[in-house]
C-alpha atoms as a printed R data frame, in Angstrom:
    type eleno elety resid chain resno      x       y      z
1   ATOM     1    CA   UNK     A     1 -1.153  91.152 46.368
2   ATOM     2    CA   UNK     A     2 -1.491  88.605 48.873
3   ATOM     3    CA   UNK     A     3 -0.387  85.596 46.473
4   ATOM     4    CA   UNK     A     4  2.736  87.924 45.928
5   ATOM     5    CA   UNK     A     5  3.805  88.118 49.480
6   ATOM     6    CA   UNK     A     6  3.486  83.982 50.041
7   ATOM     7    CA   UNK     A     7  5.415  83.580 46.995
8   ATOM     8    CA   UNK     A     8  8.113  85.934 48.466
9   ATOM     9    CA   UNK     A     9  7.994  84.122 51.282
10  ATOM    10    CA   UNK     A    10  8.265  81.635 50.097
11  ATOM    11    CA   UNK     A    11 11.805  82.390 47.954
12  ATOM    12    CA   UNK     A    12 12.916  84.129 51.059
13  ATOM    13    CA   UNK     A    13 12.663  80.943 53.247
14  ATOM    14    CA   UNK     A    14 14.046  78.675 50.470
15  ATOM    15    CA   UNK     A    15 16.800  80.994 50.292
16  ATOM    16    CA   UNK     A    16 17.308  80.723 53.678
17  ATOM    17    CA   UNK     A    17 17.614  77.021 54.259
18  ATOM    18    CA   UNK     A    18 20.316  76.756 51.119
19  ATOM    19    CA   UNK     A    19 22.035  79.373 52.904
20  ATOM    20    CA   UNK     A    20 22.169  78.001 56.549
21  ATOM    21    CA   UNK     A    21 23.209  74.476 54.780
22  ATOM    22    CA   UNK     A    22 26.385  76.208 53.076
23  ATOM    23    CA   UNK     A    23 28.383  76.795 56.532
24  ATOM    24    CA   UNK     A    24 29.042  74.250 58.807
25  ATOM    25    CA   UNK     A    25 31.264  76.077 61.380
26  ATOM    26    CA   UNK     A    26 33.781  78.273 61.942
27  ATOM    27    CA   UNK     A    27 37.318  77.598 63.014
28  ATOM    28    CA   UNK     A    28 39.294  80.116 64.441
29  ATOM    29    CA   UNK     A    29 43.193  80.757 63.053
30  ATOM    30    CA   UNK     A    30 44.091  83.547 65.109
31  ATOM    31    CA   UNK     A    31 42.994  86.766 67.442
32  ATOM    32    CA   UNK     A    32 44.889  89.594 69.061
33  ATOM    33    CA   UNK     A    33 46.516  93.122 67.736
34  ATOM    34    CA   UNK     A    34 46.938  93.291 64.417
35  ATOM    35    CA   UNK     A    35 48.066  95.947 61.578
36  ATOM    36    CA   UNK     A    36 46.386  96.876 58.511
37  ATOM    37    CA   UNK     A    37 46.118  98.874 55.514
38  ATOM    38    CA   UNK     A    38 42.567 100.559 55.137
39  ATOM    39    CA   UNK     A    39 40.906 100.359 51.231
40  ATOM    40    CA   UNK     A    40 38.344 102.181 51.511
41  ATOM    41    CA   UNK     A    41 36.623 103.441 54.650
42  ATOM    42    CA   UNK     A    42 33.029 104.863 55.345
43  ATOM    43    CA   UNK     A    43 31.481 106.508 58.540
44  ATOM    44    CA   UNK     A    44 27.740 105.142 59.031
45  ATOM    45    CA   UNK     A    45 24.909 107.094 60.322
46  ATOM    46    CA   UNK     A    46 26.303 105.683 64.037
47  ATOM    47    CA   UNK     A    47 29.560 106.752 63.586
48  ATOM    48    CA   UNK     A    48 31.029 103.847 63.005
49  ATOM    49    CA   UNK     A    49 33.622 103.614 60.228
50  ATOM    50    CA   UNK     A    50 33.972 100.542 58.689
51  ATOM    51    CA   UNK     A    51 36.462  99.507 56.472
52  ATOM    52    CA   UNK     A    52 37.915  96.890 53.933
53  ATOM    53    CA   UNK     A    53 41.663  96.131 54.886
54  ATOM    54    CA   UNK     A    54 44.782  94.312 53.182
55  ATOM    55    CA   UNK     A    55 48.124  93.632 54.256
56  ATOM    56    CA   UNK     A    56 46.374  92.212 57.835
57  ATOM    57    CA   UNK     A    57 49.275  91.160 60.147
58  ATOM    58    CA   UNK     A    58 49.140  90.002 63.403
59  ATOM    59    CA   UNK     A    59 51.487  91.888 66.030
60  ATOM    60    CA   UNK     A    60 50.449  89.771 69.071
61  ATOM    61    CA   UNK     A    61 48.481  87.195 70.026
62  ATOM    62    CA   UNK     A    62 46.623  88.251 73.119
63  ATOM    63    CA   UNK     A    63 42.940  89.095 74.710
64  ATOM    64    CA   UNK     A    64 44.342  91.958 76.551
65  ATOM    65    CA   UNK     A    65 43.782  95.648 74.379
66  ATOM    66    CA   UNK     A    66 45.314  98.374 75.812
67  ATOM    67    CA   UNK     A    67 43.183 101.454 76.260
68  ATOM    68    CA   UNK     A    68 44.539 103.714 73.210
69  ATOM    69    CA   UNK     A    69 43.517 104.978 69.736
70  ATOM    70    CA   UNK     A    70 44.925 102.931 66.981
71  ATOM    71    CA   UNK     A    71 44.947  99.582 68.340
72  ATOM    72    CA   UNK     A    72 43.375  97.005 66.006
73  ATOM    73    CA   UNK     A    73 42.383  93.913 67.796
74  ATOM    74    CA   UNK     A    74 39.987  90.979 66.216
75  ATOM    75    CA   UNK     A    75 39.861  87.787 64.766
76  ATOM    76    CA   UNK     A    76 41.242  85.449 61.493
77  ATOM    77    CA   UNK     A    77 39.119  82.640 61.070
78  ATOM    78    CA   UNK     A    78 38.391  80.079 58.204
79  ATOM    79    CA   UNK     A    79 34.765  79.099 56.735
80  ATOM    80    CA   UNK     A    80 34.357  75.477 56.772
81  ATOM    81    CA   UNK     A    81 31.366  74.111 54.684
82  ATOM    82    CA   UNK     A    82 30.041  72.857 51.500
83  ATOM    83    CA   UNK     A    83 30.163  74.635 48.029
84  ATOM    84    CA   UNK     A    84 34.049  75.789 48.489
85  ATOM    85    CA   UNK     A    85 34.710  79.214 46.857
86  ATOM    86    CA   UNK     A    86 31.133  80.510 46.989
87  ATOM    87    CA   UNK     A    87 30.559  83.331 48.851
88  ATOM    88    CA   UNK     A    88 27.857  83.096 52.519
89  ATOM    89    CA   UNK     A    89 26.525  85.619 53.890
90  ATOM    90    CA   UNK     A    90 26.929  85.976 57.667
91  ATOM    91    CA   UNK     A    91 26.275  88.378 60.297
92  ATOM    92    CA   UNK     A    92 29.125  89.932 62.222
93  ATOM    93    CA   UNK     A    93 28.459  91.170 66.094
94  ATOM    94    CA   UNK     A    94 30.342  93.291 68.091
95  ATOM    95    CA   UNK     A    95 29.374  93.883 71.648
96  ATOM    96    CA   UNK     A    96 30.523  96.564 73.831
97  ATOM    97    CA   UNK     A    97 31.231  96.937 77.227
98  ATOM    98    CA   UNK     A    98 28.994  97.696 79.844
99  ATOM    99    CA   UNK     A    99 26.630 101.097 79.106
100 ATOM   100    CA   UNK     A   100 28.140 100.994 75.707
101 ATOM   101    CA   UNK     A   101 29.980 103.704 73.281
102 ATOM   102    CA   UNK     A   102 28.987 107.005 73.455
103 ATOM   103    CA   UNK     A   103 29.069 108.466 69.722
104 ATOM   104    CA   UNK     A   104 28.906 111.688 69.071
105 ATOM   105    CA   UNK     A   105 26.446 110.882 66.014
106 ATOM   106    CA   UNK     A   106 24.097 109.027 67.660
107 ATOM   107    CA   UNK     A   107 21.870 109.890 70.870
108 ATOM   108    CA   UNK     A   108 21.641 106.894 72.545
109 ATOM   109    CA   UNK     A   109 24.727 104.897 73.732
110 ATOM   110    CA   UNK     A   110 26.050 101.970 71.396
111 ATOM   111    CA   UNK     A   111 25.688  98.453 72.945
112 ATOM   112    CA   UNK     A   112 26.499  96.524 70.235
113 ATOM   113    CA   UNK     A   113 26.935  96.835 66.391
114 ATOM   114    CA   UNK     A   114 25.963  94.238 63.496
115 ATOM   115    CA   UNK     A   115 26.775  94.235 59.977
116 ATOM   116    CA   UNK     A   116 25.840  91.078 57.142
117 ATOM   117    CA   UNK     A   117 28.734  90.918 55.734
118 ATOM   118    CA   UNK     A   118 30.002  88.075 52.789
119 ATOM   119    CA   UNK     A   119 32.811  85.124 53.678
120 ATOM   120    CA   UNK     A   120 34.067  82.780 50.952
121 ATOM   121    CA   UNK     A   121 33.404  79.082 52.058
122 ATOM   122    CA   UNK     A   122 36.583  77.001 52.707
123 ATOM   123    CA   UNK     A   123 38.933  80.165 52.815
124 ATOM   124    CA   UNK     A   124 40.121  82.790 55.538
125 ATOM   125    CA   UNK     A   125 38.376  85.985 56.519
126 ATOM   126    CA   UNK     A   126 39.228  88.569 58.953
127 ATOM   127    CA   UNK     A   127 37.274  91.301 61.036
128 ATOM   128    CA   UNK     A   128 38.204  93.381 63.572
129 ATOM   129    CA   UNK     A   129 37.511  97.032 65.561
130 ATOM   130    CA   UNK     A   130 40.247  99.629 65.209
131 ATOM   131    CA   UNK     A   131 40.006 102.090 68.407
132 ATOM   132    CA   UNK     A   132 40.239 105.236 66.043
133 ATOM   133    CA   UNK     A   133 38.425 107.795 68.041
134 ATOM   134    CA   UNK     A   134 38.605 108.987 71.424
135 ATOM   135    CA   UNK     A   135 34.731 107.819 72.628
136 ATOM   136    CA   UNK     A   136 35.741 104.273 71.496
137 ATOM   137    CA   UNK     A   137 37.993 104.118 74.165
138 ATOM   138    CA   UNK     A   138 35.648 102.197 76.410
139 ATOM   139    CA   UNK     A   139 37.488  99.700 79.308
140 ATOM   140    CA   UNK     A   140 35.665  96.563 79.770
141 ATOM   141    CA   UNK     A   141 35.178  93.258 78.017
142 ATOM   142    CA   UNK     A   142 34.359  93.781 73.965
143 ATOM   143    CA   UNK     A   143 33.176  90.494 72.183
144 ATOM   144    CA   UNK     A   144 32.916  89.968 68.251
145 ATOM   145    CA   UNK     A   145 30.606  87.439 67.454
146 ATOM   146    CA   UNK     A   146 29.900  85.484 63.672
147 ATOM   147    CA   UNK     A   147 26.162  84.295 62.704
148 ATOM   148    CA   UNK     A   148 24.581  82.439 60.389
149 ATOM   149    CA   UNK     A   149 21.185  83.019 61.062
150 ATOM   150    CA   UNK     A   150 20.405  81.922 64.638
151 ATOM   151    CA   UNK     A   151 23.189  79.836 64.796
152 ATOM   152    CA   UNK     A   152 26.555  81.097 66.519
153 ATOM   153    CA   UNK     A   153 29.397  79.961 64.459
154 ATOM   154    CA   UNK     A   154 32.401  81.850 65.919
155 ATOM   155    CA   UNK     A   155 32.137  84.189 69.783
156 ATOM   156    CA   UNK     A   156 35.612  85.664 71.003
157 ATOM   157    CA   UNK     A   157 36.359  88.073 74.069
158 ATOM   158    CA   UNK     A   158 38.677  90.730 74.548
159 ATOM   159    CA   UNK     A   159 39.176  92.946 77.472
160 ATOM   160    CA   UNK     A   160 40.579  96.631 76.787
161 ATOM   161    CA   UNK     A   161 41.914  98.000 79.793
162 ATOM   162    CA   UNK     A   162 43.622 101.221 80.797
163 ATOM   163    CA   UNK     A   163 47.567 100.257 82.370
């Protein structure tokens, strides 16, 4: 049992340092208010829906949200790093304003929200937060952050405020 666990370890943490080699940085293409077309969505145990998108198009570039459902606001960014066309996995942050979301699934308030989710190296990816129901609509300074372990490749504000 315990020679088990060291040799897991020991994949684990080999794994890990081929990983955090693949991704050198992040540069970001674009951010603002954006369209989309939703694939396929699913509501987790928070509440949260999250979605795979096509057709992405930016409507504005801006770090002002106005306080309404439907707005999509987020980021396009590219992957730069070795090993072109494979596929890192990095961890995508969202963090909410002040004392957070208040779902309706979830008893305590939502500060932030992280997801691992996969990027090719040396091409474009996209993530954003759609403002779909009404206690999302939460004024105050949102920021969507990408890591790669406990290195922050890519940290972007927006404010959403009520006009």
């Amino acid at each position: 049992m315990r020679l088990t666990l060291i040799g897991a370890l020991a994949i684990s943490l080999t794994g890990a340092v081929a990983h955090a080699s693949q991704i050198q940085r992040i540069e970001l293409v674009g951010y603002g208010i954006y369209t989309s077309i939703p694939q396929s969505c699913q509501r987790d145990t928070l509440g949260v829906n999250r979605c795979t998108v096509r057709d992405v198009r930016q409507i504005t570039t801006t770090s002002i949200v106005p306080f309404r459902t439907g707005v999509e606001f987020g980021v396009e960014f590219k992957t730069i790093g070795t090993f072109d066309a494979t596929a890192a996995e990095v961890r995508k942050v969202w963090i909410f304003p002040g004392a957070g979301l208040k779902s309706p699934f979830f008893n305590q308030p939502l500060r932030r929200d992280e997801e691992v989710i996969s990027v090719p190296i040396g091409t474009g990816g996209f993530v954003a937060y759609t403002l779909d129901e009404p206690w999302e609509l939460v004024p105050g300074i949102w920021t969507v952050e990408i890591w790669d372990g406990n290195r922050r490749l890519m940290s972007k504000s927006f404010t959403v405020v009520k006009r």
